[in-house]
N, C-alpha and C positions, 0 to 999 in steps of 0.2 A: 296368736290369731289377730289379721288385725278387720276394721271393719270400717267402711263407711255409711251410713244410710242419709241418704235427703228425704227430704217431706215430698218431693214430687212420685216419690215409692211409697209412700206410706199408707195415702189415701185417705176417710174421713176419719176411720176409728184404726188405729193400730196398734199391735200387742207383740211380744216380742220376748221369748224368755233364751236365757244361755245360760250352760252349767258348763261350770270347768271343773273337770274332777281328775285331771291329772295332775302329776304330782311338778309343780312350780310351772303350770300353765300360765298362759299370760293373755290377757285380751286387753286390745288398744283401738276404741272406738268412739269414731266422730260423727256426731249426729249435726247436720246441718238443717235447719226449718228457717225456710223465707220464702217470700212471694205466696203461700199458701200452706198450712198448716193440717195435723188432722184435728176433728175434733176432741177426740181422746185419743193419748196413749197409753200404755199401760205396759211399763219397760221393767225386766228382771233379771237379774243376772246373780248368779249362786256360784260360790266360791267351797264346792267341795273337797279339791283335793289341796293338798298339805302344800302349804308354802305359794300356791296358785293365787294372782293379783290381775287387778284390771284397770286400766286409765278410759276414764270417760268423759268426753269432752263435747259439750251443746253448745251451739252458736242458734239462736233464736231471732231472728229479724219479724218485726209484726207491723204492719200497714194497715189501713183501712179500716175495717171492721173482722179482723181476724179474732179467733177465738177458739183457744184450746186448755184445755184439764191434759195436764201431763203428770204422772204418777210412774217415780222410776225408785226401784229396791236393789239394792245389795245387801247380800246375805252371806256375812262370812259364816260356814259352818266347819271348816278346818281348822287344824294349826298353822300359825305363823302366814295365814292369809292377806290381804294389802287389796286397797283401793283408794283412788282418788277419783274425785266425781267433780268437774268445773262445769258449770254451766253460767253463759252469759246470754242475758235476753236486753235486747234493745225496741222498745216499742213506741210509734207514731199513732197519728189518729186518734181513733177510739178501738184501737187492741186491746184485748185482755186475754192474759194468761194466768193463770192457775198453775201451778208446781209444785209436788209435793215429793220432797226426797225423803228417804227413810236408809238409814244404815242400819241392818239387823247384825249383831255379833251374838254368834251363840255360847251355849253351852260347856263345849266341844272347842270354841275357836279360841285358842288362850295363845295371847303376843299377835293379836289381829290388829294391825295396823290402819286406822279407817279415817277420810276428809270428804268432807262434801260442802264445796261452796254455790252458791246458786246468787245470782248477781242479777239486777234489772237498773236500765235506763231507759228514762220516759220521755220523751221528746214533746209528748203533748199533754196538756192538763187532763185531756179525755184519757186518753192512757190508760189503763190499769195492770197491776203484776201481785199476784198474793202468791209468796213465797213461803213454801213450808218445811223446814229442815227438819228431822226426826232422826233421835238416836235411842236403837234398842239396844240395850250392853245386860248378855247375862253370862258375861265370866268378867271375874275383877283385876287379870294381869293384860290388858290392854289397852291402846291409844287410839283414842276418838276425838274428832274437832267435826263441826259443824257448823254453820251459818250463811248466813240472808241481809242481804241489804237491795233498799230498792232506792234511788234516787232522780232527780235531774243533773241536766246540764247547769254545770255553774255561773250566772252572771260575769263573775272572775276573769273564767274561761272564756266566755263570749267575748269579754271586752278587750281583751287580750288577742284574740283574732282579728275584732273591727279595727282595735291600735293599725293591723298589719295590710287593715284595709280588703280581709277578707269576709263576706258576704255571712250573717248568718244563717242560714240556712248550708250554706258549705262549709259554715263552721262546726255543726251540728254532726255531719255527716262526717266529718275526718274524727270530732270526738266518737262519737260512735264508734268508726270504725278502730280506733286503736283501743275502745273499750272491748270488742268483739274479740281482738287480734292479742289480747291479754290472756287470752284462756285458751288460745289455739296454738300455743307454744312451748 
């Protein structure tokens, strides 16, 4: 299965759960938020059936005074289950987003294969990004990675653009964009 959704379908609060419970289902979904956001999401995706995986991919744009709590779960409860969760946020102004990933592996889910990276770049000192990675592992033959980083643009990088006589502000905007375009491939 595969899936798109933008923020301009989401509306202010949006919620969104999916079960794959056939046997080596596959879901490949890209979630796009820019130009407007909801205020809450609240995203879940369950990995019932045996050897069933999912590719999840966020691309986050935030301007102005945007503001969202997003809280997205996977839940491996099979065998030999798989996920990868990429999410990049780039935010200007005074954006704030909140992110809270959780990988649940259960019980049940033994040789569950699980990633969840969640990435922020801040464009402005007002900016803000709290990123929450979370790992629940309760069987012991499986692989788990998780993490969070939130940063700027680099001086480095900037100077490196002026050297070429490009503008910062267009310098910003090409980092950004190949920061975005790192998790969309």
């Amino acid at each position: 299965m595969e899936l798109t959704t933008h923020s301009r379908d989401m509306g202010g609060n949006f919620e969104k759960e999916i079960t794959l419970a056939g046997h080596n289902e596959t879901l490949v979904w890209h979630i796009v938020i820019a130009d407007r956001a909801p205020e809450t999401a609240r995203i879940r995706v369950r990995l019932t059936g045996k050897n069933s995986s999912c590719r999840i991919v966020c691309a986050y744009v935030g301007a102005k005074t945007m503001r969202s709590d997003i809280s997205m779960t996977v839940e491996h409860v099979a065998q030999g289950t798989a996920s990868r969760v990429g999410v990049r946020a780039v935010l200007d102004d005074a954006a704030r987003l909140t992110w809270r990933g959780t990988l649940t592996i259960g019980k049940k889910a033994a040789h569950a294969d699980a990633a969840l990276s969640i990435k922020a770049l801040l464009l402005s000192d007002n900016a803000m990004a709290f990123l929450k990675p979370d790992l629940e592992i309760l069987h012991d033959e499986v692989l788990a990675t998780h993490g969070a980083s939130v940063g700027k643009v680099s001086p480095k990088d900037l100077f490196y653009f002026a050297s070429r006589g490009v503008p910062e502000h267009k310098a910003q905007h090409a980092i950004a964009e190949g920061f975005l375009r790192e998790v969309m491939v």
